[in-house]
PQR file with spaces between the fields and no chain letter, atoms N, CA, C, O and H, PARSE charges and radii, in Angstrom:
ATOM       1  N    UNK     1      48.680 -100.054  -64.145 -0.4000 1.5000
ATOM       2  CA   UNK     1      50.099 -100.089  -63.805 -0.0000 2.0000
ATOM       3  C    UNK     1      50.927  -99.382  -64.866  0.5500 1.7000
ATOM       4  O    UNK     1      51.913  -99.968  -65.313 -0.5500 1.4000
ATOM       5  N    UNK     2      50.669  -98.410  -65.219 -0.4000 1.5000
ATOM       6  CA   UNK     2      51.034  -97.652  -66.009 -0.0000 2.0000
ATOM       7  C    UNK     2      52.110  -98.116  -67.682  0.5500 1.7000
ATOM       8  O    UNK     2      52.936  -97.457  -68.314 -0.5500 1.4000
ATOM       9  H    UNK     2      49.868  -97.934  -64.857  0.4000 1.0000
ATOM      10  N    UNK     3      51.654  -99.270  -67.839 -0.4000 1.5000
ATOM      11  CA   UNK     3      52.446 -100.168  -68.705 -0.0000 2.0000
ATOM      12  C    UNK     3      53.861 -101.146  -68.351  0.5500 1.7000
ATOM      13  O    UNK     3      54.631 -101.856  -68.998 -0.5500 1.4000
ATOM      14  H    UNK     3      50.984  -99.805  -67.326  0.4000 1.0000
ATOM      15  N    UNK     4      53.715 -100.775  -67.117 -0.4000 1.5000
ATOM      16  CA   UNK     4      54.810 -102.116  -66.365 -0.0000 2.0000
ATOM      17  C    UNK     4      54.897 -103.292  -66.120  0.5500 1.7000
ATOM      18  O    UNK     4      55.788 -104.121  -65.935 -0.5500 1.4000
ATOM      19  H    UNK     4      53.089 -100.199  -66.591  0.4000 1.0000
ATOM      20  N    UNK     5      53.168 -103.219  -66.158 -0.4000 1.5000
ATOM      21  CA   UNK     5      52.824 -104.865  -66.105 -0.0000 2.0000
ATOM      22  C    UNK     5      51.584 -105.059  -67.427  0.5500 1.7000
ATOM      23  O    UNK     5      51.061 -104.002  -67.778 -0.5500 1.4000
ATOM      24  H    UNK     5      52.444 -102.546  -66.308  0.4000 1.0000
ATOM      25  N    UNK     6      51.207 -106.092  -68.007 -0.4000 1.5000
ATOM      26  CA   UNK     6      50.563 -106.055  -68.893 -0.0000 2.0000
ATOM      27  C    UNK     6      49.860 -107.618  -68.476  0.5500 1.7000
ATOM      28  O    UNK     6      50.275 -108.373  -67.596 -0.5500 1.4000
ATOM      29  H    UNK     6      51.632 -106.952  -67.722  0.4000 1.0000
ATOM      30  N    UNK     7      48.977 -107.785  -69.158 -0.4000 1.5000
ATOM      31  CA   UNK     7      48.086 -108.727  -69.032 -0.0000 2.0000
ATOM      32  C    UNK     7      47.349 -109.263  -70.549  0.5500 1.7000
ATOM      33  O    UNK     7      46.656 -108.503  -71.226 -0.5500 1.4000
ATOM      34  H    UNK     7      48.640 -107.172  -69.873  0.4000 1.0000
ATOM      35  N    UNK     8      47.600 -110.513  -70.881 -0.4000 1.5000
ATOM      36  CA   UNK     8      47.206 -110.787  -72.292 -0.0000 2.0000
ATOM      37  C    UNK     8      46.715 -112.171  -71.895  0.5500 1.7000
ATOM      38  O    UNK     8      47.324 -112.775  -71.013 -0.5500 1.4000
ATOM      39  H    UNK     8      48.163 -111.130  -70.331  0.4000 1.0000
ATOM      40  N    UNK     9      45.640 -112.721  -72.494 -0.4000 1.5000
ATOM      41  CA   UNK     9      44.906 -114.339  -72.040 -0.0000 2.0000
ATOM      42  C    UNK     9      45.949 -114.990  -73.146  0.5500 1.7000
ATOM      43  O    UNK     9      45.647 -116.183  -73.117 -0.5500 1.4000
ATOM      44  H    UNK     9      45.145 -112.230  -73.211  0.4000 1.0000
ATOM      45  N    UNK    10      46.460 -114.915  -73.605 -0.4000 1.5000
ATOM      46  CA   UNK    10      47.588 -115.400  -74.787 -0.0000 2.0000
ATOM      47  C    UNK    10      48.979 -115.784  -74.135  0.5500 1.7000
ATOM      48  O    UNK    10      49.519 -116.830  -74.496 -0.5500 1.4000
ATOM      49  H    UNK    10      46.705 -113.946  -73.629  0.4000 1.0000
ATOM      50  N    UNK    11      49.695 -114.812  -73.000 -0.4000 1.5000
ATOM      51  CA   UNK    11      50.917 -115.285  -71.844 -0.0000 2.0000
ATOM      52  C    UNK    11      50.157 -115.563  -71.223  0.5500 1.7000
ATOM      53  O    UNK    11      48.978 -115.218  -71.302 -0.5500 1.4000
ATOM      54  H    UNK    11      49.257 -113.962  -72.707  0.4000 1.0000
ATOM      55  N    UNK    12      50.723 -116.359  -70.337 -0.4000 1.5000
ATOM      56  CA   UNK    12      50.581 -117.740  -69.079 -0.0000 2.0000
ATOM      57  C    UNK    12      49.341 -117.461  -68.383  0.5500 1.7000
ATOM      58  O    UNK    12      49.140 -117.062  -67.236 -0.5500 1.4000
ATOM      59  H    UNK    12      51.680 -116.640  -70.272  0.4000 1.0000
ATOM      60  N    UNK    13      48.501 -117.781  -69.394 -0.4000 1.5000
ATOM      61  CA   UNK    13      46.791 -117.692  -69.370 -0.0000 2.0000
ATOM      62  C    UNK    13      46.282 -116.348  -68.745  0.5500 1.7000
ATOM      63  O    UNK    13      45.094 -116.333  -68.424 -0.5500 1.4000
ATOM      64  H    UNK    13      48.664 -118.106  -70.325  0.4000 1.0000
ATOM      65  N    UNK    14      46.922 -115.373  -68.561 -0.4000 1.5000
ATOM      66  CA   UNK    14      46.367 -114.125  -68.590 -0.0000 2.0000
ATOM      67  C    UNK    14      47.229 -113.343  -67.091  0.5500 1.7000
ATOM      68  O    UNK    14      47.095 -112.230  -66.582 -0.5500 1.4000
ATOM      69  H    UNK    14      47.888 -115.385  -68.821  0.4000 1.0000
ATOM      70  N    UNK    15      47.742 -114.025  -66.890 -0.4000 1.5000
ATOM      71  CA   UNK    15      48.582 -113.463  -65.544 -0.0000 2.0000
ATOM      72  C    UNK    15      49.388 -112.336  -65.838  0.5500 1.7000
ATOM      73  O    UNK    15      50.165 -112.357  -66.792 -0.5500 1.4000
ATOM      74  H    UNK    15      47.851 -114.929  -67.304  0.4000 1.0000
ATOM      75  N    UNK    16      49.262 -111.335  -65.081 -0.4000 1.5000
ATOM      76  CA   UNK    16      50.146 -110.353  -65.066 -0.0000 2.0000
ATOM      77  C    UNK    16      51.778 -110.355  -64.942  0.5500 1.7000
ATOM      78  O    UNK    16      52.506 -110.345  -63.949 -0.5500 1.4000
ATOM      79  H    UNK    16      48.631 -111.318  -64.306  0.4000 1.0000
ATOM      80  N    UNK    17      52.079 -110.373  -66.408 -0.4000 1.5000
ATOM      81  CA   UNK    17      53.484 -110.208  -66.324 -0.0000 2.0000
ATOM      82  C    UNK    17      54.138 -108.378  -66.537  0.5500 1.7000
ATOM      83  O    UNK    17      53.466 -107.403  -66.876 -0.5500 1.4000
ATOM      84  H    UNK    17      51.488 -110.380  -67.215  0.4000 1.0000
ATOM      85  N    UNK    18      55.691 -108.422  -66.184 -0.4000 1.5000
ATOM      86  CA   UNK    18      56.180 -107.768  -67.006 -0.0000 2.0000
ATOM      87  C    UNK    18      56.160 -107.260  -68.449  0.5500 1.7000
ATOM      88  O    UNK    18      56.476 -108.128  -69.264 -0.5500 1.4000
ATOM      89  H    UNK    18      56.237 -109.214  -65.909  0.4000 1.0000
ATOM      90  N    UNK    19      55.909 -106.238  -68.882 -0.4000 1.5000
ATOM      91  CA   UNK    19      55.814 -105.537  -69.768 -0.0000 2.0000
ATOM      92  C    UNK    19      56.806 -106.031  -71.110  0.5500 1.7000
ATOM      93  O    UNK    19      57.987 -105.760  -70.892 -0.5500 1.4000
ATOM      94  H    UNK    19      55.652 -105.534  -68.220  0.4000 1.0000
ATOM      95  N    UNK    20      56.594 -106.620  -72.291 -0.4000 1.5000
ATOM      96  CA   UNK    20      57.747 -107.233  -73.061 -0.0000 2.0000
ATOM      97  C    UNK    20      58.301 -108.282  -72.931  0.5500 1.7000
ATOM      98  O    UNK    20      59.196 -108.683  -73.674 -0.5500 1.4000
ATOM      99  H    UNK    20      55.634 -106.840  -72.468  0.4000 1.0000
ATOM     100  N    UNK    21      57.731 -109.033  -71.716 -0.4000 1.5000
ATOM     101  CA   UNK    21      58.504 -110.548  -70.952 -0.0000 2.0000
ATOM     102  C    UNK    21      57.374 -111.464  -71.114  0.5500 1.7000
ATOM     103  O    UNK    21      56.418 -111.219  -71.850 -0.5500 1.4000
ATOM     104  H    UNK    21      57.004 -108.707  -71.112  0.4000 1.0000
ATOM     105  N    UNK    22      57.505 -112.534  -70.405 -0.4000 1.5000
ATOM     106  CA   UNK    22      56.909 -113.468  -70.232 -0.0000 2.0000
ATOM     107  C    UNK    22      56.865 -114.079  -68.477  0.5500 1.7000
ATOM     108  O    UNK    22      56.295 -114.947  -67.816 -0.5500 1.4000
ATOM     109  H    UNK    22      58.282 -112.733  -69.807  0.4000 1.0000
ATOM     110  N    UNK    23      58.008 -112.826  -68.278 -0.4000 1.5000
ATOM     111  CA   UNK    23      58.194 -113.122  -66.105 -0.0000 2.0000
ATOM     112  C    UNK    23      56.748 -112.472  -65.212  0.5500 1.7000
ATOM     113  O    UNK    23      56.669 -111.267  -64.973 -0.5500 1.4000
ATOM     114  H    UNK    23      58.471 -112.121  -68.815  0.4000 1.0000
ATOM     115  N    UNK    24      55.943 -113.204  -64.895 -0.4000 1.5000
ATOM     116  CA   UNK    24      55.310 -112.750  -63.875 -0.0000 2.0000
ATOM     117  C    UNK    24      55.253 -111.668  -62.696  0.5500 1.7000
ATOM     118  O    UNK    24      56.070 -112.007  -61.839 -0.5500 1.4000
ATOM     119  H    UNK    24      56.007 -114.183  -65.089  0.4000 1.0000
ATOM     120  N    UNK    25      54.613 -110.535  -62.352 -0.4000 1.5000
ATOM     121  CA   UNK    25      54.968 -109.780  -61.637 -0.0000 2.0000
ATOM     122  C    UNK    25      55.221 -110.160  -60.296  0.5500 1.7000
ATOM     123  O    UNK    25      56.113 -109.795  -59.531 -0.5500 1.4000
ATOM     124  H    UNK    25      53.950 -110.260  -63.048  0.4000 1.0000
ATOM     125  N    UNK    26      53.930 -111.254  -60.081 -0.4000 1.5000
ATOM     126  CA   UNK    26      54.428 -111.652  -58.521 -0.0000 2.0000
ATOM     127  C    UNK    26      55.685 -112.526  -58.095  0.5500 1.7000
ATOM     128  O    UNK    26      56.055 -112.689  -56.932 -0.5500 1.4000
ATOM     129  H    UNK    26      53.205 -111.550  -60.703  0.4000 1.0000
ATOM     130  N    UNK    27      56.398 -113.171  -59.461 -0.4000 1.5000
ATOM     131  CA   UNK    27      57.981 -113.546  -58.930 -0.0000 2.0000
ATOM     132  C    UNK    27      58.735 -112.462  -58.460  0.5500 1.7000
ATOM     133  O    UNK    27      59.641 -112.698  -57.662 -0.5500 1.4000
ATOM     134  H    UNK    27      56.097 -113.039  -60.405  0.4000 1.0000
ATOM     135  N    UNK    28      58.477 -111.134  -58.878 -0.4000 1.5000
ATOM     136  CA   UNK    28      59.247 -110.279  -57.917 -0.0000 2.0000
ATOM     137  C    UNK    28      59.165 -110.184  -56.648  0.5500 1.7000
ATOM     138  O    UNK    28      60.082 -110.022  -55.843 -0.5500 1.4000
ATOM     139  H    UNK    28      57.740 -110.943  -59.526  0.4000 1.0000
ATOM     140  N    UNK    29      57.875 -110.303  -56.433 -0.4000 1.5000
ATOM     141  CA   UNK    29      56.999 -110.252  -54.647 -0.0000 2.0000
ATOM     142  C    UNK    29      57.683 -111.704  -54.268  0.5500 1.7000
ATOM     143  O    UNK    29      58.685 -111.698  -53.553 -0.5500 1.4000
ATOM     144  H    UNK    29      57.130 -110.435  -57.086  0.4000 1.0000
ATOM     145  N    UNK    30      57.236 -112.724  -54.663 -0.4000 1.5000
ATOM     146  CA   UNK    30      58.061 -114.043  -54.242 -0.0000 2.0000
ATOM     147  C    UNK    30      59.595 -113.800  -53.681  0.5500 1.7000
ATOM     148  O    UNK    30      59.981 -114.042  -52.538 -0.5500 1.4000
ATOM     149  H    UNK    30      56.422 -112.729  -55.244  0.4000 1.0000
ATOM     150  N    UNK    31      60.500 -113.173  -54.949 -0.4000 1.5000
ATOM     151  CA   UNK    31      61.539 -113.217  -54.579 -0.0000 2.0000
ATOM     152  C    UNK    31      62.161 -112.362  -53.136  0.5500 1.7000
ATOM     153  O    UNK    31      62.954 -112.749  -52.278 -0.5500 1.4000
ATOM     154  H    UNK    31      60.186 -112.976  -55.878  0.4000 1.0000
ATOM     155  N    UNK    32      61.571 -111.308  -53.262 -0.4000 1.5000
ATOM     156  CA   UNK    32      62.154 -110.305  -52.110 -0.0000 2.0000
ATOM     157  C    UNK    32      61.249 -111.027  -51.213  0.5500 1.7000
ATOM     158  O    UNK    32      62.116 -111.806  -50.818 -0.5500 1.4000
ATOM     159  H    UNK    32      60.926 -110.994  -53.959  0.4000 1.0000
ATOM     160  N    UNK    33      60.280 -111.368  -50.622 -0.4000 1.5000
ATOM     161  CA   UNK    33      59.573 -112.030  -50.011 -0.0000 2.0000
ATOM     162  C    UNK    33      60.393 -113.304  -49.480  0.5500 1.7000
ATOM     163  O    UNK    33      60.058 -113.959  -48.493 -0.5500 1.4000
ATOM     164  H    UNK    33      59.576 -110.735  -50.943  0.4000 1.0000
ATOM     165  N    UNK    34      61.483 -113.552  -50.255 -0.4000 1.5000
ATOM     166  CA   UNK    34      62.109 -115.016  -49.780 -0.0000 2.0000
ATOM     167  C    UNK    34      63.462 -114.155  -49.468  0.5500 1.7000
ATOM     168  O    UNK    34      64.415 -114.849  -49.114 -0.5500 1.4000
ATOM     169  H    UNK    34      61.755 -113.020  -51.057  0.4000 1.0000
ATOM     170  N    UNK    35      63.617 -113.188  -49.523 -0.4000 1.5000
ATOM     171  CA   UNK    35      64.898 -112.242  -49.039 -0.0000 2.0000
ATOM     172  C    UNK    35      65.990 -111.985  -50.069  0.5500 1.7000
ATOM     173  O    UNK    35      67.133 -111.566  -49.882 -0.5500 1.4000
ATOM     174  H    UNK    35      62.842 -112.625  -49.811  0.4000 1.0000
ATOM     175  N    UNK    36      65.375 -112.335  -51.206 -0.4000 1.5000
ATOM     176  CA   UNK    36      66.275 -111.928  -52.315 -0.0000 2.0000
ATOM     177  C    UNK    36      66.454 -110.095  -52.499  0.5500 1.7000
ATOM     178  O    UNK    36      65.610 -109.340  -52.017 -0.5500 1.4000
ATOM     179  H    UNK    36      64.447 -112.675  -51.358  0.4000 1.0000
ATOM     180  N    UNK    37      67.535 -109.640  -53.176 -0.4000 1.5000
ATOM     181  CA   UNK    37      67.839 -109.012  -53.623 -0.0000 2.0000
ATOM     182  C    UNK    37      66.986 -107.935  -55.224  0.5500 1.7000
ATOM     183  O    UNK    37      66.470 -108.545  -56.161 -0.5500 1.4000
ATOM     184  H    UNK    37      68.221 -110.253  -53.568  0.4000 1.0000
ATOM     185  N    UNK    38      67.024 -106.691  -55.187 -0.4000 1.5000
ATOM     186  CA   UNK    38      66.763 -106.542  -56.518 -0.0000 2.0000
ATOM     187  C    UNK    38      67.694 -107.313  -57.473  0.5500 1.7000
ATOM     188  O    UNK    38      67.326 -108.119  -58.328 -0.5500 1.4000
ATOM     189  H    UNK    38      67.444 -106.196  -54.427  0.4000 1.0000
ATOM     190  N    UNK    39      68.632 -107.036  -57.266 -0.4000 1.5000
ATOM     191  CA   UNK    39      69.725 -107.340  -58.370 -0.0000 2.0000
ATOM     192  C    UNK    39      69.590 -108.885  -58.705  0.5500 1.7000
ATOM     193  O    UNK    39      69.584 -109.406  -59.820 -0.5500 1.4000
ATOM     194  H    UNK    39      68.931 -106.382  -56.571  0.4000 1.0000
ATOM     195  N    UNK    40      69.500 -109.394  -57.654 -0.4000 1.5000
ATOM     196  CA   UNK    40      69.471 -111.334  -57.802 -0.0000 2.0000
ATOM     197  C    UNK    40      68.575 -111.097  -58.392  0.5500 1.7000
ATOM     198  O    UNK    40      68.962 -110.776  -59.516 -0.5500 1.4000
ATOM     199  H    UNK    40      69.505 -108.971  -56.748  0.4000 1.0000
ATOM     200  N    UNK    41      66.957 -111.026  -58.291 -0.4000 1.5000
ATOM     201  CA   UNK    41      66.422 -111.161  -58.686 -0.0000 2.0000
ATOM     202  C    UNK    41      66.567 -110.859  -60.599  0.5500 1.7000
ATOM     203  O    UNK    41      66.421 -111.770  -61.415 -0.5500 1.4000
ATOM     204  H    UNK    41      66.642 -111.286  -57.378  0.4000 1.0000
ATOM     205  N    UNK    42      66.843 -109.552  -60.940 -0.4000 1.5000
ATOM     206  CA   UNK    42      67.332 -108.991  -62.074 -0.0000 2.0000
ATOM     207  C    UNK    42      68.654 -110.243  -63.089  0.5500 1.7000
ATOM     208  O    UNK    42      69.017 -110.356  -64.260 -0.5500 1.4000
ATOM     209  H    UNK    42      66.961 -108.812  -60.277  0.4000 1.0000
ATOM     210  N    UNK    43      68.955 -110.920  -61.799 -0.4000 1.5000
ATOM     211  CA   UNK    43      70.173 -111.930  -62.602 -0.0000 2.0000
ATOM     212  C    UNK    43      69.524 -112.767  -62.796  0.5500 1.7000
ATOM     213  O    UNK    43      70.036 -113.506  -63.637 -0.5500 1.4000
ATOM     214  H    UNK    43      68.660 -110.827  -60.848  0.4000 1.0000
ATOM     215  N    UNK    44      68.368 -113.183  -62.377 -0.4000 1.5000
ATOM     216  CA   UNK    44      67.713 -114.199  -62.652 -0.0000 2.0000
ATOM     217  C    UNK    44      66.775 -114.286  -63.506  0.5500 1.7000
ATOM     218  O    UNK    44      66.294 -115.378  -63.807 -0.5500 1.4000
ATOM     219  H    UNK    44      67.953 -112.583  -61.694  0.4000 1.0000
ATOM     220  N    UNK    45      66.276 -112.895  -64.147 -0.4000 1.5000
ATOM     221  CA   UNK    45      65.400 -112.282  -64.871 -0.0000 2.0000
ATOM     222  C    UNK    45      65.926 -111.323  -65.816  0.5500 1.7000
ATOM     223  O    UNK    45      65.498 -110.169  -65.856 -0.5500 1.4000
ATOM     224  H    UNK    45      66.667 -112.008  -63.902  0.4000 1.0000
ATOM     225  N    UNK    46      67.080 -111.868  -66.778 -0.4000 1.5000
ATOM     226  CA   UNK    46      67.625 -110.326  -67.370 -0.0000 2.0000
ATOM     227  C    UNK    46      66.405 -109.704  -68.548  0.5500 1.7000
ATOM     228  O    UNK    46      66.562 -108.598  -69.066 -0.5500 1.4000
ATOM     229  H    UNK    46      67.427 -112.805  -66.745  0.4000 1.0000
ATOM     230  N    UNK    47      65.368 -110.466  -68.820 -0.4000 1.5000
ATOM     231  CA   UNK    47      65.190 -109.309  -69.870 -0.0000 2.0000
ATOM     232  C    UNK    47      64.252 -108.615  -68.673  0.5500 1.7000
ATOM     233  O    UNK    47      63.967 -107.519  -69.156 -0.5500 1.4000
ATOM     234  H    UNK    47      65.241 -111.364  -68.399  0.4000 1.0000
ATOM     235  N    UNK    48      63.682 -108.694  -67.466 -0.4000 1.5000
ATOM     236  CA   UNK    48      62.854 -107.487  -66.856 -0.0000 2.0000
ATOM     237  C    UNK    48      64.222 -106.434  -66.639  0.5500 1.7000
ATOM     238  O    UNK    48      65.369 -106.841  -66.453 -0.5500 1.4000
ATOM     239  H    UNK    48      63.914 -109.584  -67.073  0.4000 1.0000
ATOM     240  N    UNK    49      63.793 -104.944  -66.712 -0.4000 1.5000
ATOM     241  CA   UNK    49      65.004 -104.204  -66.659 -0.0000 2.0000
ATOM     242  C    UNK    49      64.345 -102.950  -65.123  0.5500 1.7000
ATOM     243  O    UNK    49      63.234 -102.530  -64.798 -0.5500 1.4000
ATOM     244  H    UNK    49      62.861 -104.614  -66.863  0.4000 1.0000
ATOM     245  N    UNK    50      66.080 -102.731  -64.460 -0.4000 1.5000
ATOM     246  CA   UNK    50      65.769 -102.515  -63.692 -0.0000 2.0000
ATOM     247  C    UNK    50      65.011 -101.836  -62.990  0.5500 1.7000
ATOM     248  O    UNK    50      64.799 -102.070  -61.800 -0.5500 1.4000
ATOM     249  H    UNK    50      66.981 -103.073  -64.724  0.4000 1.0000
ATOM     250  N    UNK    51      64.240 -100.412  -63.990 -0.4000 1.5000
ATOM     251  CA   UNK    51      63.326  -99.999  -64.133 -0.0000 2.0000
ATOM     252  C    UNK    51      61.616 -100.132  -63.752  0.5500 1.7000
ATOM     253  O    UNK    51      60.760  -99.540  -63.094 -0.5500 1.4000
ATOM     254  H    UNK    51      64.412 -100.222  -64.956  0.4000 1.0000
ATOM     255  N    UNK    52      61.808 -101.682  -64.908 -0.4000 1.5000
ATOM     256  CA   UNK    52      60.704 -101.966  -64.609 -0.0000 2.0000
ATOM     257  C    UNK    52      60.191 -102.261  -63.226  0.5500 1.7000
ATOM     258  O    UNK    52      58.987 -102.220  -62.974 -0.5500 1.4000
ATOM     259  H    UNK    52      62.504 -102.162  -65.443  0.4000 1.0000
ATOM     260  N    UNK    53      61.350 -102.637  -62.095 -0.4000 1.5000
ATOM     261  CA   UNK    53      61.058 -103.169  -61.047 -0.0000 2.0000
ATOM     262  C    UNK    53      60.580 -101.985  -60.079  0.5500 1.7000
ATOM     263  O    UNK    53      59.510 -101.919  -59.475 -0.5500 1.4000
ATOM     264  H    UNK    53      62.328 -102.670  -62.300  0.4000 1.0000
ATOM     265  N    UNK    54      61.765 -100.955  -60.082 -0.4000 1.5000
ATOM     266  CA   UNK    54      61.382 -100.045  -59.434 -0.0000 2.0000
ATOM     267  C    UNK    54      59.618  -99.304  -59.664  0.5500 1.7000
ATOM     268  O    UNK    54      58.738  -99.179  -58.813 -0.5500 1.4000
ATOM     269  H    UNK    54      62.635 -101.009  -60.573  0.4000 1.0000
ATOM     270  N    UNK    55      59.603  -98.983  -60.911 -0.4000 1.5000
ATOM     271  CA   UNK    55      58.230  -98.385  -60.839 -0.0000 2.0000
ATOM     272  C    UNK    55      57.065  -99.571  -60.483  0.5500 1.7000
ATOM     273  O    UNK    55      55.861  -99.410  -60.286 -0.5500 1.4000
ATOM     274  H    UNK    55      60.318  -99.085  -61.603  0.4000 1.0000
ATOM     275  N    UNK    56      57.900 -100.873  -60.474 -0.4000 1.5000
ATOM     276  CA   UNK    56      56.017 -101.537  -59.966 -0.0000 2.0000
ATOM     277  C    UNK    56      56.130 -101.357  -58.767  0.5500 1.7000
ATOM     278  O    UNK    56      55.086 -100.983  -58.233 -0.5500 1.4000
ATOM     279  H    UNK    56      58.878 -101.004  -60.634  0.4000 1.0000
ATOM     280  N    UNK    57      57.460 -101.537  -57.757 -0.4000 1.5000
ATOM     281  CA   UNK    57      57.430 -101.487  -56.610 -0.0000 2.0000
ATOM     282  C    UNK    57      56.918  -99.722  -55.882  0.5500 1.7000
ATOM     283  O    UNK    57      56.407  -99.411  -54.805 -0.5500 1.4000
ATOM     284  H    UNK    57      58.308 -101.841  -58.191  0.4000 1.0000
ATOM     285  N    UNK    58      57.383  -98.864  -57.137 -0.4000 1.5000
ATOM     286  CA   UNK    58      56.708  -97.180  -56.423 -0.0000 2.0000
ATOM     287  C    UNK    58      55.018  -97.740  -56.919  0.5500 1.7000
ATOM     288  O    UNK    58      54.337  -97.890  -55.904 -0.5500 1.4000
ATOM     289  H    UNK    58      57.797  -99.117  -58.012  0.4000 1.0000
ATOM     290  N    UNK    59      54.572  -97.925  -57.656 -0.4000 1.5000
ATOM     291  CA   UNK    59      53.619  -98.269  -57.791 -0.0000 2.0000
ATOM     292  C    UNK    59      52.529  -98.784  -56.838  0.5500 1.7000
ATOM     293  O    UNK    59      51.433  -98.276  -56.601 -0.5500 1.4000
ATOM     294  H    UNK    59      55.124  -97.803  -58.480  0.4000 1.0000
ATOM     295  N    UNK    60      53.015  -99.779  -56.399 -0.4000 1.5000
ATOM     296  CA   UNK    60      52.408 -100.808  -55.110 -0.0000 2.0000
ATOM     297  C    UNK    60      52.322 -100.289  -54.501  0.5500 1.7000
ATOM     298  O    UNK    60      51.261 -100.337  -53.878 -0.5500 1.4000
ATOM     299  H    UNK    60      53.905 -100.191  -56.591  0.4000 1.0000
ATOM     300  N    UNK    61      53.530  -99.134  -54.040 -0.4000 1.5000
ATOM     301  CA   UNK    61      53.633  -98.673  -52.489 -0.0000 2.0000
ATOM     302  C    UNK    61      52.456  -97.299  -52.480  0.5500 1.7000
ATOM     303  O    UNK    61      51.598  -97.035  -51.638 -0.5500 1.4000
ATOM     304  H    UNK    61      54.391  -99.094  -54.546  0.4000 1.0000
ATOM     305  N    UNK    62      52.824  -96.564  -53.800 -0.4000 1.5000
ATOM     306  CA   UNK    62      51.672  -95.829  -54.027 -0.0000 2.0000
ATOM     307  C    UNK    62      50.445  -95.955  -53.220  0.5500 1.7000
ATOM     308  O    UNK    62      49.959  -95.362  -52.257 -0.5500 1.4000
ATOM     309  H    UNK    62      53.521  -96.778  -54.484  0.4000 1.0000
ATOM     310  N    UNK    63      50.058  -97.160  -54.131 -0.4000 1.5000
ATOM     311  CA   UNK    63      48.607  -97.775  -54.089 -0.0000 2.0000
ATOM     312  C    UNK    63      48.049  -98.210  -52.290  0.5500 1.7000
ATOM     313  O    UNK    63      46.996  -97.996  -51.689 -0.5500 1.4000
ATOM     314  H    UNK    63      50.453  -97.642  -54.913  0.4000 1.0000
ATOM     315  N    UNK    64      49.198  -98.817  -51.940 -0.4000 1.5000
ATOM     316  CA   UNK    64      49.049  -99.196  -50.302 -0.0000 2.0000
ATOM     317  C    UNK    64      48.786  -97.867  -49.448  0.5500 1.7000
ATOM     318  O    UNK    64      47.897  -97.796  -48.600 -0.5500 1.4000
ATOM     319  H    UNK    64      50.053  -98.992  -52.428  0.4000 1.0000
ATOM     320  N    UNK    65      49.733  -96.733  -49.794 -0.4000 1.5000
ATOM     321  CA   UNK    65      49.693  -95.509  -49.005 -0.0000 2.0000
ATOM     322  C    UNK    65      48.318  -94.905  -49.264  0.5500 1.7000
ATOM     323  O    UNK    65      47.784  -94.315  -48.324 -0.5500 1.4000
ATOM     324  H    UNK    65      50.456  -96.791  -50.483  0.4000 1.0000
ATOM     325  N    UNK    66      47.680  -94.987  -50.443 -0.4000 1.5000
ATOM     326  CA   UNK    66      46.623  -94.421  -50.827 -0.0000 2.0000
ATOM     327  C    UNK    66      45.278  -95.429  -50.635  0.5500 1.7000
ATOM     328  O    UNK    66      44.550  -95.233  -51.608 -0.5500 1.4000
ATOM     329  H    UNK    66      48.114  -95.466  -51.206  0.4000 1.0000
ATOM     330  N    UNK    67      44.741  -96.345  -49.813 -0.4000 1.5000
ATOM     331  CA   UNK    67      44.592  -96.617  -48.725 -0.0000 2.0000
ATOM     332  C    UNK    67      44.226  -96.430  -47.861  0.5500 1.7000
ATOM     333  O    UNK    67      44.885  -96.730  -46.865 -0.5500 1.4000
ATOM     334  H    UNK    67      45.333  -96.504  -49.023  0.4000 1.0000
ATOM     335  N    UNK    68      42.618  -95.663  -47.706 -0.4000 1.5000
ATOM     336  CA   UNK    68      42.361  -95.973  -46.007 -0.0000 2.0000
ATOM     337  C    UNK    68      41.238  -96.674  -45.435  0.5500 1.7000
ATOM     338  O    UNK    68      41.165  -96.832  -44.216 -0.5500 1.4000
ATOM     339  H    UNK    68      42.083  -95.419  -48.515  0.4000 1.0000
């Protein structure tokens, strides 16, 4: 994930968070998943920056399109 998400057994036993955080990547999937907003989400999460969201989400979509 090109350093957007990071993974350490040291944060919340090894789960893939945000890069510099301690927020989990899949609370982003949760949130829009429950019909939230980038931005809500981002208010609810200020140190992930908005950045970071976008490239996991080009990321994902990447990965899905590439795929067959």
């Amino acid at each position: 994930m090109s350093g957007v998400v990071t993974q350490n057994p040291e944060v919340l036993g090894g789960e893939p968070v945000f890069a510099g955080t301690r927020v989990p990547a899949k609370s982003l999937f949760d949130h829009l998943e429950a019909g939230d907003s980038i931005e809500q989400f981002l208010e609810g999460f200020p140190s992930v920056k908005r950045e970071q969201v976008i490239s996991l989400l080009q990321e994902s979509r990447a990965h899905v399109l590439a795929v067959r």
